[in-house]
PAZAPA-4460 file (N, C-alpha, C; in steps of 0.05 Angstrom, whole numbers, plus 32768, in hexadecimal, padded with zeros to 4 digits):
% residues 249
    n_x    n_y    n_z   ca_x   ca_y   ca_z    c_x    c_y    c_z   seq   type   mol
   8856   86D2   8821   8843   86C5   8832   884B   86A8   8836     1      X     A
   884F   8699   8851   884B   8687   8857   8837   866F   8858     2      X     A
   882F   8669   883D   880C   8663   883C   87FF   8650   884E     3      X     A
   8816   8638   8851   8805   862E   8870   8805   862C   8888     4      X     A
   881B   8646   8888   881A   8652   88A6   87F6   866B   88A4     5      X     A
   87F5   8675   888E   87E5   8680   888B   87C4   8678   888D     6      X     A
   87C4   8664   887F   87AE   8659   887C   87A5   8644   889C     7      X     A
   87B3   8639   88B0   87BD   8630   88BF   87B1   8652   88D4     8      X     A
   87B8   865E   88D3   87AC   8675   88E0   8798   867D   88D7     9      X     A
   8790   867F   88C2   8766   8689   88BF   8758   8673   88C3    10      X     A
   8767   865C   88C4   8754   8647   88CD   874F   8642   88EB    11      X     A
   8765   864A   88F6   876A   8651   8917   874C   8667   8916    12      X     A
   8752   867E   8910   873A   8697   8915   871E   8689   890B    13      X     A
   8721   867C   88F3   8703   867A   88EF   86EF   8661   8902    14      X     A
   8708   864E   890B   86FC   863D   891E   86F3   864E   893B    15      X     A
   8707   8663   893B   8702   866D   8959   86E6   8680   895E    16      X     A
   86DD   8682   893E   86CA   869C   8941   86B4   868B   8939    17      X     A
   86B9   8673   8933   86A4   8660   8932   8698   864E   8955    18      X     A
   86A5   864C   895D   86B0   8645   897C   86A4   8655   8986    19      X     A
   86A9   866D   8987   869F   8684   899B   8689   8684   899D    20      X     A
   8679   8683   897C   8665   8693   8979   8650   8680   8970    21      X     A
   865E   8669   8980   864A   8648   8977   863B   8643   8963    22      X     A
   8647   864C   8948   863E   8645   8934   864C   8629   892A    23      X     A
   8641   8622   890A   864D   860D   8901   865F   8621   88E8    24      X     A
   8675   8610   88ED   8690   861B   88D5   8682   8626   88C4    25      X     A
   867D   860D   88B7   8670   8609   8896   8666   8627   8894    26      X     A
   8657   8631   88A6   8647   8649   889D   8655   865A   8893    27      X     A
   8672   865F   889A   8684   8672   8888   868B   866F   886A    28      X     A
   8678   865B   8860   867A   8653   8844   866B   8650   8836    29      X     A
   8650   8650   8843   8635   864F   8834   8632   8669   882E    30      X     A
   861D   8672   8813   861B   8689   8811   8601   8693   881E    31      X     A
   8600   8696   8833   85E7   86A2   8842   85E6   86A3   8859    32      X     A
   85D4   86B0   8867   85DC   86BF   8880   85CF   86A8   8893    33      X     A
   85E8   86AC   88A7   85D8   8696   88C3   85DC   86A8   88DD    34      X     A
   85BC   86A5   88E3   85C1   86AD   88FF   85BC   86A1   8917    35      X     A
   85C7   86A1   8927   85D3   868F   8944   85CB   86A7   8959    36      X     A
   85BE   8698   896F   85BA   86A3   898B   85D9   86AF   8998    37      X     A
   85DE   86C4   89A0   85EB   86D6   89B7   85F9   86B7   89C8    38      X     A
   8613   86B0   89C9   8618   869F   89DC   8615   86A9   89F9    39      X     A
   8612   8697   8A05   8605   8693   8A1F   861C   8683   8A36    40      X     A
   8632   869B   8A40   862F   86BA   8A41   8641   86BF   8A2D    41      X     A
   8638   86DE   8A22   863C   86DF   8A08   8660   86EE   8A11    42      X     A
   867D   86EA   89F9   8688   86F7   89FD   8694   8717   8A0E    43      X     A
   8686   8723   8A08   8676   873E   8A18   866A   874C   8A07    44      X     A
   8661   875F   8A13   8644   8770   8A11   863D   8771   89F6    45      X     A
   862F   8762   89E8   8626   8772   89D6   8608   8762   89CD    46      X     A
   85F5   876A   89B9   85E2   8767   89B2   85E5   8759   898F    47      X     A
   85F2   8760   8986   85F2   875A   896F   8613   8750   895D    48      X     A
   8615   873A   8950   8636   873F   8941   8631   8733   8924    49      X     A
   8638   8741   891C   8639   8732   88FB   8654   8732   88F3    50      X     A
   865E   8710   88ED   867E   8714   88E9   8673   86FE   88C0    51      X     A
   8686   8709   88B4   868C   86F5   88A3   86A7   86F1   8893    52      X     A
   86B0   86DC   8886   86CF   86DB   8875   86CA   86DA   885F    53      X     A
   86B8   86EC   885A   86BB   86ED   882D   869E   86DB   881D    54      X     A
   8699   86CF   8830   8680   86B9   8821   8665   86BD   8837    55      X     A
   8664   86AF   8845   864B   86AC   8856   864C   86BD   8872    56      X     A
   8637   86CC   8879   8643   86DE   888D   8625   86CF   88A7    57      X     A
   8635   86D0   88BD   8622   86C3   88D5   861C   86E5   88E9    58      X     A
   8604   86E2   88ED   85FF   86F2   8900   85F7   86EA   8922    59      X     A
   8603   86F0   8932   8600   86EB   894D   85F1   8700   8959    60      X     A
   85D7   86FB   8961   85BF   870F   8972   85B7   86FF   898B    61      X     A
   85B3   8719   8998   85A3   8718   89AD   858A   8700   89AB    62      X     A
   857D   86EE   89BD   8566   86DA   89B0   8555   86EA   89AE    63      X     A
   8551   8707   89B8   8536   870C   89BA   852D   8717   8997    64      X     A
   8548   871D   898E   8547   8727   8973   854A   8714   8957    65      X     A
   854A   8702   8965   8552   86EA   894B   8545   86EB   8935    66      X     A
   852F   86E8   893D   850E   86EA   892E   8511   8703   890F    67      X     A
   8516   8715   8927   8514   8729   890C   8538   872A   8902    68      X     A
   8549   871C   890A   8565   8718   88FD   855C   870A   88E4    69      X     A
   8547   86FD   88EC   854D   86D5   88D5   8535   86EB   88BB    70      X     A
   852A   86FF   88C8   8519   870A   88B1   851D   871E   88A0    71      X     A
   853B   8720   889F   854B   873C   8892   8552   871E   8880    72      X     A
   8553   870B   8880   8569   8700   886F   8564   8702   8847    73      X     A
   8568   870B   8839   855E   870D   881D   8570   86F9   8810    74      X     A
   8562   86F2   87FA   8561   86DB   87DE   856A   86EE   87CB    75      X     A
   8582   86E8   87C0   859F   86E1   87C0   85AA   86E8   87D2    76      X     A
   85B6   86DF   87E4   85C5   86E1   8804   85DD   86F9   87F7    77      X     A
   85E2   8709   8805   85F1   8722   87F4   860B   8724   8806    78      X     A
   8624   871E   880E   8631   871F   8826   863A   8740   8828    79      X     A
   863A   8752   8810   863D   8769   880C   8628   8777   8824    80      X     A
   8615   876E   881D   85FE   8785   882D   8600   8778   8842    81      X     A
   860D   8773   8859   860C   875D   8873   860A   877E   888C    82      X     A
   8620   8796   887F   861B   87A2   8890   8602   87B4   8893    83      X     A
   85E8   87B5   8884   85D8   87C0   8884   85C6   87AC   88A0    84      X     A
   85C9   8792   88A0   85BA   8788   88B7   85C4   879C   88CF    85      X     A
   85D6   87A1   88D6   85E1   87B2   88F1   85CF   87CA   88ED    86      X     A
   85CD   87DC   88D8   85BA   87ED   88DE   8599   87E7   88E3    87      X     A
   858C   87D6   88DC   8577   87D0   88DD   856F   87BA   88F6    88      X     A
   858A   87AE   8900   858D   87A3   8920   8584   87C1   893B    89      X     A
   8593   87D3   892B   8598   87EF   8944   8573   87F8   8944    90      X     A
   8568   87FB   8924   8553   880C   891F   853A   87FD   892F    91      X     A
   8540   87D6   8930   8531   87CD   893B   8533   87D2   895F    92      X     A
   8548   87CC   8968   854F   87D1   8981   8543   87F0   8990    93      X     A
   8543   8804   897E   853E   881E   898D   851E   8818   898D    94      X     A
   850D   8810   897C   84F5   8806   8983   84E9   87FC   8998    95      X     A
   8504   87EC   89AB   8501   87DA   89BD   8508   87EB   89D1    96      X     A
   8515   8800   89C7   851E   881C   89EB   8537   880A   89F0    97      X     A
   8548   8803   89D4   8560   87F5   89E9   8572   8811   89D0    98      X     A
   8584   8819   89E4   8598   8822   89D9   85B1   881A   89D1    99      X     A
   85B5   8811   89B4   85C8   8808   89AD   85D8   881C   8998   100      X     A
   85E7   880F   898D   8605   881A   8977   8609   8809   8963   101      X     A
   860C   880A   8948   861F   87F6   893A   8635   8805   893D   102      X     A
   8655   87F2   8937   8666   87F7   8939   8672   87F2   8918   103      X     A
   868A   8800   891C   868C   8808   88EE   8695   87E7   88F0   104      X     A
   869B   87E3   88DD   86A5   87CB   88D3   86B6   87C4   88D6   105      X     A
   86C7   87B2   88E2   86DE   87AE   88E0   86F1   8799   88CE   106      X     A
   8706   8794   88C7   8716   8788   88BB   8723   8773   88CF   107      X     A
   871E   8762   88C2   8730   8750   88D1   8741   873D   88C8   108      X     A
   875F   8737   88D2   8779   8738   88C9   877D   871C   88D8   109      X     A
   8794   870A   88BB   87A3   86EE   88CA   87BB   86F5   88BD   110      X     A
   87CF   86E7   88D0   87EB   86E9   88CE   87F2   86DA   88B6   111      X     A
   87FB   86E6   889D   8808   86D6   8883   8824   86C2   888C   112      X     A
   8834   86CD   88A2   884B   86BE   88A8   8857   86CA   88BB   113      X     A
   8869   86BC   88CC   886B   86C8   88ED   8883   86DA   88E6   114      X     A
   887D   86EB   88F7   8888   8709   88F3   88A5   8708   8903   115      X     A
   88B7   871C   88EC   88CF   8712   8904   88D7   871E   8919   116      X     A
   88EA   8717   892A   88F6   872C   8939   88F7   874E   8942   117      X     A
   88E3   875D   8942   88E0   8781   8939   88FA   8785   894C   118      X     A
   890B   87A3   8936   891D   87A8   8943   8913   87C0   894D   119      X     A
   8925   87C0   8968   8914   87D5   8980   8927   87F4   8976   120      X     A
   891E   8808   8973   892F   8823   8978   893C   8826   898F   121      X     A
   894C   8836   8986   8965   883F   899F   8952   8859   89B5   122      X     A
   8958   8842   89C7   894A   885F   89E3   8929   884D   89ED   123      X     A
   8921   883E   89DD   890B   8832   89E5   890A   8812   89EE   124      X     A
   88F8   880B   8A02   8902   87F2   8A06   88E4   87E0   8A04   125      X     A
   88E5   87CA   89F8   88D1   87B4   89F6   88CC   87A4   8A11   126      X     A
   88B6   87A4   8A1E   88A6   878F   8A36   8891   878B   8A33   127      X     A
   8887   8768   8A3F   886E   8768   8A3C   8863   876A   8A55   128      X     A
   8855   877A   8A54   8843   8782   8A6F   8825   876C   8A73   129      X     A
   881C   876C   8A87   8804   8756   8A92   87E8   8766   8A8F   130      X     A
   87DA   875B   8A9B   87B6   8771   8A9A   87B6   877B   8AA6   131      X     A
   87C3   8779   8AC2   87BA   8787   8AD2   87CB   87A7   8AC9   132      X     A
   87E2   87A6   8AB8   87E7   87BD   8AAF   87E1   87CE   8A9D   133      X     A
   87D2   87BC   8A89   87BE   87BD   8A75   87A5   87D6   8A7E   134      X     A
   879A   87C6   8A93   8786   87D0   8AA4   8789   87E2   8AB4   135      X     A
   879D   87EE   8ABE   87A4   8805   8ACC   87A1   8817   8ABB   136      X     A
   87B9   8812   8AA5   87B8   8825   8A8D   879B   8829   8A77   137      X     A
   8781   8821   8A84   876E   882B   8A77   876D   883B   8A82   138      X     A
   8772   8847   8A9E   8766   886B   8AA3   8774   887E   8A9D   139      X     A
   878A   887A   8A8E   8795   8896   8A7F   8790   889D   8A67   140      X     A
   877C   888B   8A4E   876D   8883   8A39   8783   888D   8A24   141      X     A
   87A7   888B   8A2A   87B0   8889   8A0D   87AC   8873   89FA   142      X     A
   87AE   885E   8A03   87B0   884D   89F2   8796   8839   89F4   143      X     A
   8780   8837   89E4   8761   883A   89E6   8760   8818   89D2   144      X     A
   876C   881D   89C0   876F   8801   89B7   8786   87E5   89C1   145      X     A
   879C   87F5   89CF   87B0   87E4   89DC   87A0   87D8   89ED   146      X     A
   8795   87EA   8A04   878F   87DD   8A20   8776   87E4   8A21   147      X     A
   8761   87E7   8A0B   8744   87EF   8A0A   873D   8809   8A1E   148      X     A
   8724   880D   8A1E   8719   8824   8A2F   870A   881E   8A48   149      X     A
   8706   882C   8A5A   86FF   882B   8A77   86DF   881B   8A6D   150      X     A
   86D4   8807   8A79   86B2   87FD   8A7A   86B1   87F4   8A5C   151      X     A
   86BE   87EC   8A45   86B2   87E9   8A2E   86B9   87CC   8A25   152      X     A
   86B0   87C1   8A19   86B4   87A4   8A0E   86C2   8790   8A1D   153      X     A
   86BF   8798   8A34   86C9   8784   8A4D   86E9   8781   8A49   154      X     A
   86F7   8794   8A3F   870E   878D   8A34   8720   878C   8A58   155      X     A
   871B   879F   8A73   8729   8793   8A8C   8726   876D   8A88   156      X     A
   870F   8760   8A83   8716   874D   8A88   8720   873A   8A78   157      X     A
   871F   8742   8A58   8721   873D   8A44   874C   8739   8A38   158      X     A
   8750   874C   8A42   876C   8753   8A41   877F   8742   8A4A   159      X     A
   8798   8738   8A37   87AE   8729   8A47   87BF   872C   8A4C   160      X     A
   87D0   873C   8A34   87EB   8743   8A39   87EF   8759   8A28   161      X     A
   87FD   876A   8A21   8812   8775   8A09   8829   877F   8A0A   162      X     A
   8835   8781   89F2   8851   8783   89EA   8854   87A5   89E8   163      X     A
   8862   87B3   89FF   8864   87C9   8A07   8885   87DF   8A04   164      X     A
   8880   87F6   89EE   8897   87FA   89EA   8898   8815   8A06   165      X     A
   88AE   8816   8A10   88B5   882A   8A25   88CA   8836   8A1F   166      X     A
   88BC   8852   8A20   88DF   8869   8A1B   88F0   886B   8A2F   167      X     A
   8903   887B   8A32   8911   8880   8A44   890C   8886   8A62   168      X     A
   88EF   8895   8A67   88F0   8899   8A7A   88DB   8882   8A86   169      X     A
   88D7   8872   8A75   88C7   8855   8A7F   88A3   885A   8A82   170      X     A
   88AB   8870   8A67   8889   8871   8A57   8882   8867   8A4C   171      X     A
   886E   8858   8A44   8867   884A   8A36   885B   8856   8A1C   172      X     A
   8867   885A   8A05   8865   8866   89EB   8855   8856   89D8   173      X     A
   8858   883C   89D6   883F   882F   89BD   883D   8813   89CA   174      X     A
   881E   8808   89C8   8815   87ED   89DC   880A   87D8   89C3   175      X     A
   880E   87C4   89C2   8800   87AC   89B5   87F8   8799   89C3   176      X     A
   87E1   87A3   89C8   87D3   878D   89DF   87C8   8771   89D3   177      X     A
   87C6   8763   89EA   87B5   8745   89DB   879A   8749   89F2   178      X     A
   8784   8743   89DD   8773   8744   89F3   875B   8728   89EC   179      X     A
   8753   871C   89F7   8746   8700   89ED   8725   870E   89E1   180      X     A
   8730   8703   89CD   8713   8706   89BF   8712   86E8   89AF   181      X     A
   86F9   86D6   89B5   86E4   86C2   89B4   8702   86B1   89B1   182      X     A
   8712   86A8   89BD   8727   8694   89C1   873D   86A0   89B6   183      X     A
   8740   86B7   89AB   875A   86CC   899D   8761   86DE   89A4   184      X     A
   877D   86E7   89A7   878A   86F7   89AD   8793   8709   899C   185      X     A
   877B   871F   89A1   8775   8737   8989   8790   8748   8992   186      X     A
   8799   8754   8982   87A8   8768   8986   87A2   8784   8979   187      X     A
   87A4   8795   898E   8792   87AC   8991   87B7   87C4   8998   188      X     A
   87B3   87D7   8983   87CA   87E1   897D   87CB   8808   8983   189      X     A
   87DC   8809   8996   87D7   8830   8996   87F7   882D   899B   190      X     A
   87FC   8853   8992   8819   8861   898F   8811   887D   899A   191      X     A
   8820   888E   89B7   8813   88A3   89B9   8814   88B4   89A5   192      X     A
   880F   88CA   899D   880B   88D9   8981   8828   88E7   8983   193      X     A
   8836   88EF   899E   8855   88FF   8998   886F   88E3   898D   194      X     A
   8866   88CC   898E   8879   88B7   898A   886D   88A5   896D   195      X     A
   8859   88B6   8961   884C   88A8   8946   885F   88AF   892C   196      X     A
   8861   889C   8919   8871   88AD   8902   888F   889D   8900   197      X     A
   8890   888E   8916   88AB   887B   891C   88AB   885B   8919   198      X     A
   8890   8855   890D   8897   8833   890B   8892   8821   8925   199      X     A
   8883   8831   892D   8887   8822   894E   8862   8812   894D   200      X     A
   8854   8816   8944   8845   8809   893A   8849   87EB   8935   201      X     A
   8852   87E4   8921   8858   87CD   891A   886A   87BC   8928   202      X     A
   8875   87D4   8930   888D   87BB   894A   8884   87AA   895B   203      X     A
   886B   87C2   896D   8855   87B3   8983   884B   8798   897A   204      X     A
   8839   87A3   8960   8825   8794   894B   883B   8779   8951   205      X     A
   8851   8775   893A   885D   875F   893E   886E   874E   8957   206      X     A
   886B   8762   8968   886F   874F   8981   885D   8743   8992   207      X     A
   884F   8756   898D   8830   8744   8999   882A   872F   8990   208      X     A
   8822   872A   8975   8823   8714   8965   8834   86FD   8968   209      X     A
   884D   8700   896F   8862   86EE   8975   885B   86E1   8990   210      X     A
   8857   86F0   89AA   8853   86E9   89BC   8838   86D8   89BD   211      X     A
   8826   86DF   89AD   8810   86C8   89A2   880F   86B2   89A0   212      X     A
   8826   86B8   8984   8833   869D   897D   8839   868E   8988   213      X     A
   884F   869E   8999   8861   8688   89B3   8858   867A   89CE   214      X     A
   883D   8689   89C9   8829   867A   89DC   8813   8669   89D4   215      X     A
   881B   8661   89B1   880B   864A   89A1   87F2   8654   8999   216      X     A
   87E7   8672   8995   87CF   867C   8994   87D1   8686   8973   217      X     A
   87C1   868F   896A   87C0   8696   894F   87B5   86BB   8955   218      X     A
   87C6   86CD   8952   87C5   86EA   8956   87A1   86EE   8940   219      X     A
   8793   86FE   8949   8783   8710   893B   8785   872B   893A   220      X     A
   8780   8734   8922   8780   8751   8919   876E   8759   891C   221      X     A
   8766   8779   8921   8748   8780   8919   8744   879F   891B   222      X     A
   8740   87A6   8906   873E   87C8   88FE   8729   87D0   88F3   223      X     A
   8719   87E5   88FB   870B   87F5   88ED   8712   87F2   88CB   224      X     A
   86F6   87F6   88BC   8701   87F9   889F   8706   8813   8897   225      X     A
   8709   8823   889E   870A   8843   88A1   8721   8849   88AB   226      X     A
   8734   8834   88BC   8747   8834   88C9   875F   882F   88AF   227      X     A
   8767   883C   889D   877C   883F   889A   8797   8839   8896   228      X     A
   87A2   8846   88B3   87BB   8848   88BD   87B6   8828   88CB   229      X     A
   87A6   8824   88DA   87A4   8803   88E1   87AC   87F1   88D5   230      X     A
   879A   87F3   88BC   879B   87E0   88A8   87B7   87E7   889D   231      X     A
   87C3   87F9   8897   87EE   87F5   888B   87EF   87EC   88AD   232      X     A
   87F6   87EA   88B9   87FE   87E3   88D6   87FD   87C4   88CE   233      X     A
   87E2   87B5   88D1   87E0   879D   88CA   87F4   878E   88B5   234      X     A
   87EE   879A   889B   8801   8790   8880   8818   8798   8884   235      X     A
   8824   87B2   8899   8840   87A2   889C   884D   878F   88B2   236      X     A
   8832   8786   88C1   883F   876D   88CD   883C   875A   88C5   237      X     A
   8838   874D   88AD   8830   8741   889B   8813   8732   88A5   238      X     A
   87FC   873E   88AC   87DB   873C   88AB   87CF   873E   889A   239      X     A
   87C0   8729   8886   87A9   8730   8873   879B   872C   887C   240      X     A
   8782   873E   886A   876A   8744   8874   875B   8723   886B   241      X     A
   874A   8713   8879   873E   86FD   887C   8726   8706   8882   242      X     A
   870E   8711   888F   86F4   8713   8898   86F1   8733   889C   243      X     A
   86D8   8733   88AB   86CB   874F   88B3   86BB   874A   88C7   244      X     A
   86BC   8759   88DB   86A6   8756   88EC   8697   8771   88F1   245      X     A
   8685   8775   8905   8673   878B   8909   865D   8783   892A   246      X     A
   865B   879A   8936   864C   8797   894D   8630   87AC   894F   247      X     A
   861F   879E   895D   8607   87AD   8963   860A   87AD   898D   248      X     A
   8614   87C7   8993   861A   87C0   89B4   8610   87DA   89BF   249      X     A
***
């Protein structure tokens, strides 16, 4: 680990998710829950987010829900039980005839030290493609985390670039997209399932990241905790896990 390239990057993420989500820093260090109004206009769609990095976890709601956000909060502030507010956000919401979802938890990843060079396989070739290719390639729904899905998390507008491996016949086999999330360039990672099993994963992963870099941004990670294969994907581009987030949308 590169520790102050490292530390230098969660401080990058935690300012940006502080930024976004117009809170004050500090709150990622106090032990107890803060919740903050939905920015105005909010990232995209959603009703509810609870992100935190290990100590103090902030919740971002809708205003109309604040009220009963600020009244879940319990004495000793527990950052363990943070995801039980998402169920009790949904149970309140269907009350209200709004149909919502929590989403599982996710992990979220900073670069320990800049990744080197990935060497490409023979027969495949590395390009970075734009959104608008991004965005085309949501209506064939292989790659769902590369270039997101058709109508969901605003990711058409959301999307900037990724690092695209192409086989021979100029298919596109595994995508590492960047897509802006609250001032970061998340990288969102798919391999079709006949080209999985080859390492091609991490190649994307670390070129995306680079191209981040080289555009002075600080890369974000972010996986399901259930996710696995994500999470080795991440640790071998050298990504530790730093925070967690979660959605009510």
């Amino acid at each position: 680990m590169d520790r102050p390239f490292f530390d230098a990057q969660t401080k990058a993420i935690r300012g940006a998710f502080a930024a976004g989500l117009q809170f004050d820093l500090a709150a990622l260090d106090r032990d107890a829950l803060t919740v903050v109004d939905l920015p105005d206009p909010p990232p995209w769609p959603y009703l509810g987010m609870v992100v935190t990095f290990g100590i103090g976890v902030v919740v971002s709601i809708d205003a109309a829900y604040r009220d009963f956000v600020v009244e879940l909060e319990a004495e000793p502030h527990d950052s363990a039980a943070w995801p039980g507010y998402l169920g009790k956000i949904v149970a309140e919401a269907q009350t209200r005839d709004a149909a919502v979802a929590a989403s599982p938890s996710a992990i979220l990843f900073a670069l320990s030290a800049r990744p080197e060079q990935p060497q490409i396989p023979d027969g495949l070739e590395l390009r970075r493609v734009d959104r608008a290719w991004m965005n085309a390639e949501q209506h064939s729904g292989r790659f769902p985390n590369g270039v997101g899905q058709l109508g969901r998390a605003a990711r058409a507008e959301r999307n900037r670039s990724a690092m695209v491996l192409f086989d021979e016949r100029g298919e596109p086999v595994a995508v590492g997209g960047l897509t802006e999330t609250l001032g970061l360039p998340e990288i969102g990672v798919d391999v079709v399932p006949s080209a999985r099993g080859r390492g091609l994963a991490p190649i994307v992963v670390a070129a995306a990241a680079r191209a981040a870099l080289e555009d002075g941004r600080a890369p974000l990670y972010a996986c399901a905790a259930t996710n696995v294969r994500s999470q080795r994907t991440a640790l071998a581009t050298g990504f530790v896990p730093v925070g967690a987030d979660a959605f009510v949308s």
